[in-house]
C-alpha positions as CSV (number, residue, x, y, z in Angstrom):
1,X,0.0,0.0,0.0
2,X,2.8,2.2,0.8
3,X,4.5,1.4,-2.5
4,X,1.3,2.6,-4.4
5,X,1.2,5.8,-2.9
6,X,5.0,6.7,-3.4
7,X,4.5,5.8,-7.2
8,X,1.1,8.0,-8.0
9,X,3.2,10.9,-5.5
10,X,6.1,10.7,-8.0
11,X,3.9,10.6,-11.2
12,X,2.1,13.9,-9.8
13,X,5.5,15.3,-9.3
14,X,6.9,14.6,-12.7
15,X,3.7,15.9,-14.8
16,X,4.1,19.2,-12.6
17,X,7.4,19.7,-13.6
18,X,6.7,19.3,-17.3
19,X,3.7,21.2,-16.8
20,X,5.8,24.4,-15.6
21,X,8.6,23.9,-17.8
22,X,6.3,23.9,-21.1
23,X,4.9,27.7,-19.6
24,X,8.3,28.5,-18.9
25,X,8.9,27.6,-22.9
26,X,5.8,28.9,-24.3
27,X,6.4,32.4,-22.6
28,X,9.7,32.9,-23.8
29,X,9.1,32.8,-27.4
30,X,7.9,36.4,-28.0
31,X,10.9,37.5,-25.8
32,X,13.2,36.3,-28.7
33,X,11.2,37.9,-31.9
34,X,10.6,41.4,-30.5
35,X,8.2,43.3,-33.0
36,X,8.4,47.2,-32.0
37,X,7.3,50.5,-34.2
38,X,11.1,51.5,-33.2
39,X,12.7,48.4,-35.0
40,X,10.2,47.8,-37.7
41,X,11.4,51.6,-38.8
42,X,14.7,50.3,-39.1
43,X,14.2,47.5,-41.5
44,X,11.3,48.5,-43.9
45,X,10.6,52.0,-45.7
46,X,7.5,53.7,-44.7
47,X,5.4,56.1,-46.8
48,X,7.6,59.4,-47.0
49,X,10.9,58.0,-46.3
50,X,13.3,59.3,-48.3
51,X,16.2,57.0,-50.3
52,X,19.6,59.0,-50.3
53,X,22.5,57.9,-52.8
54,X,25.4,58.6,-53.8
55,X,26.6,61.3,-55.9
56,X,28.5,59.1,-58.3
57,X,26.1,56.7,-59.0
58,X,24.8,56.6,-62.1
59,X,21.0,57.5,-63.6
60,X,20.4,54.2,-65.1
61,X,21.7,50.6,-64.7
62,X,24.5,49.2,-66.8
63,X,23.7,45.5,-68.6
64,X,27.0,44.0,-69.5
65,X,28.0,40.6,-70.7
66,X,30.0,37.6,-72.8
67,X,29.9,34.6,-74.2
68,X,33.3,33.3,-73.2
69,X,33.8,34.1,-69.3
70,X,33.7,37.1,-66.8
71,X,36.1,37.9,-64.1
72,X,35.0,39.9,-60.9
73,X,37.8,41.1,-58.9
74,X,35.7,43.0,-55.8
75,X,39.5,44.1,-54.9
76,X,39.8,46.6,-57.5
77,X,36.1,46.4,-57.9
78,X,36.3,45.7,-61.8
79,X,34.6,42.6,-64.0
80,X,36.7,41.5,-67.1
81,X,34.4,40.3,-69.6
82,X,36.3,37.9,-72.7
83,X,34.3,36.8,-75.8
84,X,31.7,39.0,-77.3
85,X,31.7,41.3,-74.7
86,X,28.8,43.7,-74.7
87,X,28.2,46.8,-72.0
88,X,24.6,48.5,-72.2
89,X,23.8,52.0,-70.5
90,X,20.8,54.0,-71.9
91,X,21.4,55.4,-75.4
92,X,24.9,53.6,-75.7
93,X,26.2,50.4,-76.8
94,X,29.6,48.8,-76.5
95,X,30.9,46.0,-78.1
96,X,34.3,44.3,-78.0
97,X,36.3,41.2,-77.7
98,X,37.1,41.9,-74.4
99,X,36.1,44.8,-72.3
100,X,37.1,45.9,-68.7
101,X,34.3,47.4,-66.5
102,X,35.6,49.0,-63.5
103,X,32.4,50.4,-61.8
104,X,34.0,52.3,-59.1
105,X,35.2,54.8,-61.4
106,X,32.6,54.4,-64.5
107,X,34.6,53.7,-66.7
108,X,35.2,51.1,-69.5
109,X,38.3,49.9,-71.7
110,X,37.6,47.4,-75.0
111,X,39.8,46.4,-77.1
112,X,39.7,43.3,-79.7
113,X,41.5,40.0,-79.0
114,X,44.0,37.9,-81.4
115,X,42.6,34.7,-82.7
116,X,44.7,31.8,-83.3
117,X,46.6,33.1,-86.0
118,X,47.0,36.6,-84.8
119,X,44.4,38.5,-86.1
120,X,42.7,40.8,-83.8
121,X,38.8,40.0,-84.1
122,X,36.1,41.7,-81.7
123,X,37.1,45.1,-82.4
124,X,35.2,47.9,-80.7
125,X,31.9,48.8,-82.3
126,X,30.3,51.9,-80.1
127,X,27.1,53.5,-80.5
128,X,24.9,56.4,-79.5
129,X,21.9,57.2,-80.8
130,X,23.2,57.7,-84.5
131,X,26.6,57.5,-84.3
132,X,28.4,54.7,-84.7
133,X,32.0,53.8,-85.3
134,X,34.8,51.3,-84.5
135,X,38.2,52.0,-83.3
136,X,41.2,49.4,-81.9
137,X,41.2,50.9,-78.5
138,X,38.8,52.7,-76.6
139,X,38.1,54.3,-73.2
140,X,35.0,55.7,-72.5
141,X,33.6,57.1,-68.8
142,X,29.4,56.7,-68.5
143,X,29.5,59.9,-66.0
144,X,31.4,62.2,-67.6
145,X,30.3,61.3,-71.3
146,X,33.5,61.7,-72.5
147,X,36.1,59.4,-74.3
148,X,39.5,58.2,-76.0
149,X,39.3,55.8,-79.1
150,X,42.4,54.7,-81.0
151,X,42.9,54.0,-84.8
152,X,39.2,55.3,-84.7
153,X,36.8,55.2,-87.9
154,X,33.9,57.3,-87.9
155,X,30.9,58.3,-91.1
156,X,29.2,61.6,-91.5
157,X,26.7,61.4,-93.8
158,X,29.4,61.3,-97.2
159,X,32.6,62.1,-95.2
160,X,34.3,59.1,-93.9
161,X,37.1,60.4,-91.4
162,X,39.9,58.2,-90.3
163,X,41.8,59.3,-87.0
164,X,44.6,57.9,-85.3
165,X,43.9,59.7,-81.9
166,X,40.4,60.9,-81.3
167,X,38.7,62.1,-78.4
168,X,34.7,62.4,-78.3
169,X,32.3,64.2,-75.6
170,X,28.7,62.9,-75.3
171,X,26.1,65.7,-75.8
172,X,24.3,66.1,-72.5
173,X,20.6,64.5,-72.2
174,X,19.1,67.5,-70.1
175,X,20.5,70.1,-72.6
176,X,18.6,70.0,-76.4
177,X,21.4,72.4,-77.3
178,X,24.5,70.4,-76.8
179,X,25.9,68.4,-79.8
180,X,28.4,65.7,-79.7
181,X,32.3,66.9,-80.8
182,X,34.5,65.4,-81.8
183,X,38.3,66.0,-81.5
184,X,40.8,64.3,-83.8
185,X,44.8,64.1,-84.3
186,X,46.7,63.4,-87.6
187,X,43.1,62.3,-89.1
188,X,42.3,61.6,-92.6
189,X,38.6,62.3,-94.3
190,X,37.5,61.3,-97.2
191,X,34.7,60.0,-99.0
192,X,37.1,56.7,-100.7
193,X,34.8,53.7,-99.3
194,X,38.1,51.2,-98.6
195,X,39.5,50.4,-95.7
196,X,42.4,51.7,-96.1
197,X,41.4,55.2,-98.4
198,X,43.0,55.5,-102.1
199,X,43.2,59.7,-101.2
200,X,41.9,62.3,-99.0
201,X,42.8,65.4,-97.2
202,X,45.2,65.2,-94.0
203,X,45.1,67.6,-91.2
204,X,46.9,67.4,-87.9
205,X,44.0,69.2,-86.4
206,X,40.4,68.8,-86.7
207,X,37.2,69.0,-84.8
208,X,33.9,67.3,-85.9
209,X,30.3,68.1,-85.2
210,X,28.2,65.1,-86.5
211,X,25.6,66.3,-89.3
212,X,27.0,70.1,-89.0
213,X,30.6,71.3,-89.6
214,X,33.6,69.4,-90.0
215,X,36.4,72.4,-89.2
216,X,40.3,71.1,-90.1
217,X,43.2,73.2,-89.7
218,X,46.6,73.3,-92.0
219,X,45.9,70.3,-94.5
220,X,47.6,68.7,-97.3
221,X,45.8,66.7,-100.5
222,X,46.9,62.9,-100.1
223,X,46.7,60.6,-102.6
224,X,48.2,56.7,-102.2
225,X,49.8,57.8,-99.0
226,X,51.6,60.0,-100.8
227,X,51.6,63.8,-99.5
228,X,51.0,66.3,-102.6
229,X,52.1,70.1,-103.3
230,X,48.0,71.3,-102.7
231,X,47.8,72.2,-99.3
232,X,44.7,74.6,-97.4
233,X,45.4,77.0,-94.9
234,X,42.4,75.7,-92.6
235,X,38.5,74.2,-93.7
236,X,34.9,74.6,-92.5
237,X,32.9,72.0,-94.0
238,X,29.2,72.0,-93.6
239,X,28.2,68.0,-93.3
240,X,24.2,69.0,-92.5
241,X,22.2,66.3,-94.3
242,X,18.8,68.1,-94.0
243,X,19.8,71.3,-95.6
244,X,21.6,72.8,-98.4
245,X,24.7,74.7,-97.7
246,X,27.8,75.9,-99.1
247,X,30.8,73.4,-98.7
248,X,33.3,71.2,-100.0
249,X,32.5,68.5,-102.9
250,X,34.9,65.3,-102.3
251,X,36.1,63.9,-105.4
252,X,34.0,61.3,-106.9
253,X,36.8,59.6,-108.5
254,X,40.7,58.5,-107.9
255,X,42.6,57.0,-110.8
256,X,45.6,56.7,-112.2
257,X,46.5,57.7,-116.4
258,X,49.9,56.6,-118.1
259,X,49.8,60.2,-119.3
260,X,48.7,62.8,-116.9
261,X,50.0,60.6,-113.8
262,X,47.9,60.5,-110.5
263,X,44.5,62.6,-110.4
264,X,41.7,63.6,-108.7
265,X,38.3,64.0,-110.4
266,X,35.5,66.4,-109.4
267,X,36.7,67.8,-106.4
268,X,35.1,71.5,-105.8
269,X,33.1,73.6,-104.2
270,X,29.1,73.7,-103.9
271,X,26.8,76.7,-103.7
272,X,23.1,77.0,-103.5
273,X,22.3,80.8,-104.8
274,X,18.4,80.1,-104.0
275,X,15.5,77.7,-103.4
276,X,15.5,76.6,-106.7
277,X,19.1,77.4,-108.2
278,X,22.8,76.1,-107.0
279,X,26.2,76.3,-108.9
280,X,29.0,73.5,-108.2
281,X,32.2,74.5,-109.5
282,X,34.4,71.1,-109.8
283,X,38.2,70.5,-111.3
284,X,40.3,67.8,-112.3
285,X,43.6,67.6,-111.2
286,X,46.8,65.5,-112.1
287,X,50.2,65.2,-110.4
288,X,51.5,66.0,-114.2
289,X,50.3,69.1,-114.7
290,X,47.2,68.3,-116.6
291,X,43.6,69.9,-115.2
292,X,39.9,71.2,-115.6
293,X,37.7,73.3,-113.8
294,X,34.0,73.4,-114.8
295,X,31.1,75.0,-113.8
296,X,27.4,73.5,-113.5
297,X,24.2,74.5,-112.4
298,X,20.9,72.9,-112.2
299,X,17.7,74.9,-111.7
300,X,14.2,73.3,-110.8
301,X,11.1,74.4,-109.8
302,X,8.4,71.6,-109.1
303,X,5.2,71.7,-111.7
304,X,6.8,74.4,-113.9
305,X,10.0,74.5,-115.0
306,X,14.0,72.3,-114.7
307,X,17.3,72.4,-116.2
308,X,20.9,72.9,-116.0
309,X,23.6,74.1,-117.3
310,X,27.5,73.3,-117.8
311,X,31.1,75.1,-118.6
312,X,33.8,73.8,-118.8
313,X,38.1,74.5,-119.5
314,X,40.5,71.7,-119.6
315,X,44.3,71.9,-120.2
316,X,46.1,69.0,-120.8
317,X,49.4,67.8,-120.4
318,X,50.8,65.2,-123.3
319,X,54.0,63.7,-123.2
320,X,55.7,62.4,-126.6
321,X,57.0,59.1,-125.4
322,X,59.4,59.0,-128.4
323,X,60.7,62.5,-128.6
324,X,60.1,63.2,-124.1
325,X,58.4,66.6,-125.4
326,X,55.3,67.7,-123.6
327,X,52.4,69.2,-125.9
328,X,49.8,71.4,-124.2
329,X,46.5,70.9,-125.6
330,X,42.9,73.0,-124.5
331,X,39.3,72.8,-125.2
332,X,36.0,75.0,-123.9
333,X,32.9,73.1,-123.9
C-alpha cells in the first residue's frame, strides 16, 4: 500500500514539472522575436521615407556581358568580360572582344582579341543614338560622357574620317542644345569607301560636329599615301544632311593615267544661290600638270520648270614618249 502511494506521489510530481517547464517555454518565445514601431522603422521604408544615394552613382543601370567568361575582382572592384563582350547603358552600346568594366570609377576599356593566328577580331563597335564607329582601343567614362578611341573610324553622312587619336564628348541628355564633338589628331577624311582610303585630305588638327561642320586646320591633299604640293590653310565644312549649304565637294573619283600621272576627279566647291538654283564648280587635277575646272548649275522648280547648265576648261598635259616633249593641248565646252 505504501509502495502505491510513493509511485502515483512521484507521477504527480513529474507531470508538474513538465507542466511548468512547457509555460516557462511557451512564454519565452515572444521575448526572442521582438516586434516594435522602433525596430520595424529600421528594417522597412514607410510612406515618406526618403532613399539618399550617392553622388557618383549613375542615372540608369548598366547590362554587361559575354559569351566566353567574366572575371570579378571586388578588390579593384572591376569585372573583365572575354568573348563577345557587350556593355549596355541607356542610349549607348559597346561592343568588343574583351572589355574591362571598373564600376568604381565608370569607366570602361575594350579592345579586340588575337585569334589563333594573330588576327585581332572583336574590335570595338560603339554606339549612340546615330553614331556609330569602330576603333582598336577605346576608353570611355558613363559619368562624364567623355572618351579616348584609337585607330578610330567614324561616317558623316558622305565624309568618312579616319583618325589615329580621337577624343569624343557625349552631348548632354538634359540640354537640347548640346551636340556631340569630336576632337581628332593626324586624321584623314575622305569619302574613298576602302579600308584603307585611295586619297583624302590630312590635317593634324580637326574638330567634328556630326551632321554640322567638320572644321580642319593646315591640310595637305593625299593621294596613295603620298603627301602632294595642294595644301589649305584651314577648312569649315558644312556636313548637314537636311539642308543645303555651301561646302566642299569630295572627289568622286581616284585614278591613275599613263599620261597625266595620279589625279583627282570632281573635287570642288558647292553653292546654293536660292531655293531653286545652286552652282557647283568642280576641277580635275593630275600630279602631271594636266587639269579642268567646270562650272554647273541645275535649276528646278516643281510643276513648272527644270534644267541645267554646264562650262567647262581643260588643259592637258601630253608627253611624246618617243621625242620626251610635252604638248599642251585646250578645249571649252
Amino acid at each position: 500500500m505504501k509502495t502505491n502511494a510513493l509511485i502515483t506521489f512521484l507521477c504527480w510530481l513529474a507531470t508538474a514539472y513538465f507542466a511548468v517547464a512547457q509555460t516557462d517555454t511557451l512564454q519565452a518565445v515572444p521575448d526572442t522575436l521582438p516586434v516594435s514601431a522602433s525596430s520595424r522603422q529600421d528594417t522597412l521604408l514607410l510612406p515618406g521615407d526618403v532613399i539618399r544615394l550617392s553622388g557618383d552613382s549613375l542615372d540608369a543601370p548598366v547590362d554587361y556581358g559575354a559569351t566566353d567568361s567574366m572575371v570579378l575582382d571586388n578588390d579593384e572592384k572591376k569585372i573583365y568580360l572575354y568573348g563577345n563582350a557587350f556593355v549596355n547603358y541607356t542610349d549607348i552600346s559597346l561592343k568588343a572582344g574583351f572589355i574591362v568594366f571598373d564600376w568604381q570609377n565608370n569607366l570602361v576599356y575594350a579592345e579586340g582579341i588575337p585569334d589563333s593566328t594573330g588576327t585581332m577580331e572583336g574590335i570595338p563597335e560603339f554606339n549612340q543614338g546615330e553614331q556609330v564607329f569602330n576603333a582598336q582601343r577605346m576608353r570611355y567614362n558613363f559619368k562624364t560622357g567623355k572618351g579616348i578611341v584609337y585607330d578610330v573610324t567614324t561616317q558623316q553622312n558622305d565624309v568618312i574620317v579616319h583618325g589615329a587619336k580621337t577624343k569624343f564628348i557625349s552631348a548632354e541628355k538634359k540640354d537640347t542644345t548640346s551636340n556631340d564633338i569630336f576632337f581628332s589628331e593626324n586624321a584623314l577624311f575622305t569619302t574613298c569607301t576602302a579600308e584603307h582610303p585611295h586619297f583624302g585630305i590630312r590635317s593634324r588638327k580637326q574638330k567634328v560636329v556630326p551632321n554640322k561642320l567638320v572644321i580642319v586646320g593646315p591640310s595637305q591633299l593625299e593621294i596613295m599615301d603620298v603627301p602632294t604640293p595642294i595644301w589649305l590653310p584651314f577648312g569649315f565644312f558644312p556636313i548637314n544632311k537636311q539642308t543645303r549649304s555651301t561646302g566642299l565637294l569630295f572627289p568622286s573619283d581616284y585614278e591613275y593615267s599613263n599620261q597625266w600621272g595620279f589625279g583627282l576627279r570632281d573635287v570642288g566647291w558647292f553653292f546654293p544661290l536660292g531655293e531653286h538654283v545652286n552652282l557647283a564648280l568642280r576641277s580635275d587635277i593630275y600630279l602631271k600638270g594636266t587639269w579642268g575646272i567646270n562650272a554647273s548649275s541645275d535649276y528646278r522648280k516643281r510643276y513648272k520648270y527644270a534644267g541645267n547648265l554646264r562650262l567647262g576648261f581643260d588643259s592637258r598635259k601630253v608627253e611624246n614618249l618617243s621625242t620626251a616633249d610635252f604638248t599642251r593641248t585646250k578645249s571649252l565646252s
